[in-house]
C-alpha positions in Angstrom: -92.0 -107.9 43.9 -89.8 -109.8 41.4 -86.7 -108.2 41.0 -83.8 -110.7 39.6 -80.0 -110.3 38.7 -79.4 -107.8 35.7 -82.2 -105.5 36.2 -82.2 -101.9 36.7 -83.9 -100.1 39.5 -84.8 -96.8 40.1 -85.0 -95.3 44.1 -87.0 -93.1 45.8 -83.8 -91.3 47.0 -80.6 -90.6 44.8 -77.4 -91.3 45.7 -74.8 -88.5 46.3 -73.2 -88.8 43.0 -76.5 -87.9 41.5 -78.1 -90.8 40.4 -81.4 -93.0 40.9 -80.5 -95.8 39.3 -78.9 -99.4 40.0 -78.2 -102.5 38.1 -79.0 -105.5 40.8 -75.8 -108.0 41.2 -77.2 -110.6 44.0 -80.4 -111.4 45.0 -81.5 -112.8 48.3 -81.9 -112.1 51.8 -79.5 -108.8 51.2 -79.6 -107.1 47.5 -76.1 -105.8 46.1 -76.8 -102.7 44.2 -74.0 -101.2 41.8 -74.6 -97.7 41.6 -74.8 -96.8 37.3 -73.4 -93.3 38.6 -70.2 -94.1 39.8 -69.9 -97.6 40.2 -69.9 -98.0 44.2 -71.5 -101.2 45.4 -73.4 -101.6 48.5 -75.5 -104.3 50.3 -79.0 -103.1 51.2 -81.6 -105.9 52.9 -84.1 -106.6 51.0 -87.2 -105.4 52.7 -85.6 -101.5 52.5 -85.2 -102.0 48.4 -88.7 -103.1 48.1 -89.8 -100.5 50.1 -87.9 -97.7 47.8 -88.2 -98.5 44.4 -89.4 -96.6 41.8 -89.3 -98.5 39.0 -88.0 -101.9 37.5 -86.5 -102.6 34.0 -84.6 -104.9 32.1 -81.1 -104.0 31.7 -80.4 -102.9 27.6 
């Protein structure tokens, strides 16, 4: 899956603000996800974001 710095990616799951989607702000080993909802940032390995996205796009 090639998923690189600046995307947007929706999950399978939304967060509890509401939202699906997340810009990507590190790639690697770990992912850091920025949620576009409220803004809270979170590490998630990488195996567990390929496993729940939805969808990839380039960020506008």
């Amino acid at each position: 899956m090639d998923i690189q710095v600046g995307n947007i990616v929706k999950l399978k799951k939304q967060h509890p603000c509401g939202s699906r989607e997340w810009e990507v702000l590190r790639v690697g080993a770990d992912f850091r996800l920025k949620c576009l909802g409220c803004g809270h940032q979170i590490m998630v390995p990488r195996k567990l974001v390929e496993k729940n996205v939805r969808e990839i796009r380039e960020k506008a």
